[in-house]
C-alpha positions as CSV (number, residue, x, y, z in Angstrom):
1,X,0.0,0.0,0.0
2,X,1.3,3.2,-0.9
3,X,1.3,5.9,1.4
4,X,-0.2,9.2,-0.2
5,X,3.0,12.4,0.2
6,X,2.2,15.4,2.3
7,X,1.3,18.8,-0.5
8,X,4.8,20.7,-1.0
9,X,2.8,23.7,0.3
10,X,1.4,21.8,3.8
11,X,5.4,20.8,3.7
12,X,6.7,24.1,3.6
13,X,4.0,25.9,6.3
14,X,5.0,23.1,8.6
15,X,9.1,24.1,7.8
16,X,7.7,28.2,8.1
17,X,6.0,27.4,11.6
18,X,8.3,25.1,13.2
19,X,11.2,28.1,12.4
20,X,9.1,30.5,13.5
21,X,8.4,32.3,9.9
22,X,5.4,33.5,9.1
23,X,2.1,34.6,10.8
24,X,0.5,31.9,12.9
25,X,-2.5,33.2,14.2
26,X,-4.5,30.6,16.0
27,X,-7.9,30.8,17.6
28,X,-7.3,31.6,21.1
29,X,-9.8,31.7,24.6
30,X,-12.7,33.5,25.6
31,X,-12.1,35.0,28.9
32,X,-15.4,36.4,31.2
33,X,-14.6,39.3,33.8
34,X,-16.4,41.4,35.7
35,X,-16.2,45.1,36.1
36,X,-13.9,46.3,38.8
37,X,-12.3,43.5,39.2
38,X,-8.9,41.8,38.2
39,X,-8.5,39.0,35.1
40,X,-5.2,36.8,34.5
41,X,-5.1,35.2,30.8
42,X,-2.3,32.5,30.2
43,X,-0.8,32.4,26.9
44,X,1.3,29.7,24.9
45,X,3.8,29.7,22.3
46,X,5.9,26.7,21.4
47,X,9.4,27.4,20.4
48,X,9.6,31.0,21.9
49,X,11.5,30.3,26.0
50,X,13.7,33.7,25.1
51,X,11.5,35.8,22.7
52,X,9.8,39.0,23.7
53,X,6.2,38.4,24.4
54,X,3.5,41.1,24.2
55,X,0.2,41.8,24.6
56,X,-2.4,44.6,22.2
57,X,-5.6,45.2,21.5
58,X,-7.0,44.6,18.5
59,X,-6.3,45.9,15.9
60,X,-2.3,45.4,17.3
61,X,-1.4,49.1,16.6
62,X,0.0,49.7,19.9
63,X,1.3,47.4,22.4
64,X,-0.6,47.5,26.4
65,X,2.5,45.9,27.5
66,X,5.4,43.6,26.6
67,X,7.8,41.4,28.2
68,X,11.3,43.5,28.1
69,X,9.6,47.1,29.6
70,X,8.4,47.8,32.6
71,X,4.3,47.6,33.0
72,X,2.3,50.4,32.8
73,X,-1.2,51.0,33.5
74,X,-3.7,48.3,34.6
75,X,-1.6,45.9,32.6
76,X,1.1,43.6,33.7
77,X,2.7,40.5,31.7
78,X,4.3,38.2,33.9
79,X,7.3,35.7,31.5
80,X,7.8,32.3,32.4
81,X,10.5,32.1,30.5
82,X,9.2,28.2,28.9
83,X,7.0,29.8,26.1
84,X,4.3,31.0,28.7
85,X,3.4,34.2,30.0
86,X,0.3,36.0,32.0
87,X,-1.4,39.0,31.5
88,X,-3.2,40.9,34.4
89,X,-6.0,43.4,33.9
90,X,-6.9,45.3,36.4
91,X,-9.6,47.4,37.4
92,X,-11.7,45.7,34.2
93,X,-14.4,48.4,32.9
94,X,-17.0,47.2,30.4
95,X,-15.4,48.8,27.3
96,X,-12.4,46.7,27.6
97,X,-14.5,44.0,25.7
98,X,-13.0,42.8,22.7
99,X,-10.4,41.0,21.0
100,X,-7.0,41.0,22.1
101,X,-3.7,39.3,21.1
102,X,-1.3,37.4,22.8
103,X,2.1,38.1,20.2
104,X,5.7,36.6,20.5
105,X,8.6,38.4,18.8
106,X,9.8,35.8,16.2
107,X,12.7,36.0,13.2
108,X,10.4,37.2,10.0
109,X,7.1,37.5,11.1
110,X,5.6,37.4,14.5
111,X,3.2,34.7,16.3
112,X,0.3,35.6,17.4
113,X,-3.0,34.1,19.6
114,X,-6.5,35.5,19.6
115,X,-8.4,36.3,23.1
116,X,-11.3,37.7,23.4
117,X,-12.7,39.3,26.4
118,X,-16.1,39.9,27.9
119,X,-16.5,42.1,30.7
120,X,-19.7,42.2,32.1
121,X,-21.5,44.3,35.0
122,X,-20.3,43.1,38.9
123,X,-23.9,43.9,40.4
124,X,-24.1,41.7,43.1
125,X,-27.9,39.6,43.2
126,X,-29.6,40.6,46.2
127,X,-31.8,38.2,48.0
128,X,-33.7,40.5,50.9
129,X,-33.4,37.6,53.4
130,X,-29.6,36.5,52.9
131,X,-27.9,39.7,52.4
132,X,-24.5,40.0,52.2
133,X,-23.5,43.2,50.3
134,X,-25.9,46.5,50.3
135,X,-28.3,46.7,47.6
């Protein structure tokens, strides 16, 4: 039985990603927060231990933060230095929904992964005979 060969293109994506040339943009989390409060999103990257990780919002004009610079703002990116890194949010406000990307520095072009976040009200429910915040 003969065995069917891999496409020259599927060959040479697989040689681009594995070296870390190209865009690879894969489809990422959905994280939920709630106003006011703090979020943590992990992100992974084969193949990236010393690159410089980031972090933007959509559309990626401007980076929120980024491994090699100190934080600013509500965001903070913490390196694990094995291809994974964190992201804090804090103080999370309803119009920080959207889609964000998790981007490592590579040789050509860099790698990317999608996260989108929802940020919704933190309006505690009220029951009138258990209360445990004020309503």
């Amino acid at each position: 039985m003969r065995m069917a060969q891999p496409s020259v293109l599927y060959t040479l994506c697989c040689l681009f990603h594995s070296a870390g040339i190209g865009i690879l943009a894969t489809d990422g989390t959905e994280i939920h927060g709630h106003s006011g409060k703090t979020v943590t999103i992990t992100c992974s990257h084969g193949w990236a231990s010393t690159n410089s990780k980031y972090f933007c919002r959509d559309p990626c004009k401007g980076i929120l933060v980024k491994s090699d610079q100190s934080p600013t703002g509500r965001y903070t990116l913490k390196d694990s230095g094995e291809g994974t890194f964190t992201v804090n949010i804090t103080d999370l406000q309803e119009s920080d929904s959207g889609i964000y990307w998790c981007g490592v520095e590579r040789f050509g072009f860099d790698s990317f992964k999608k996260v989108r976040l929802r940020v919704s009200n933190g309006a505690a429910i009220c029951f009138p005979r258990f209360r445990t915040r004020r309503c």
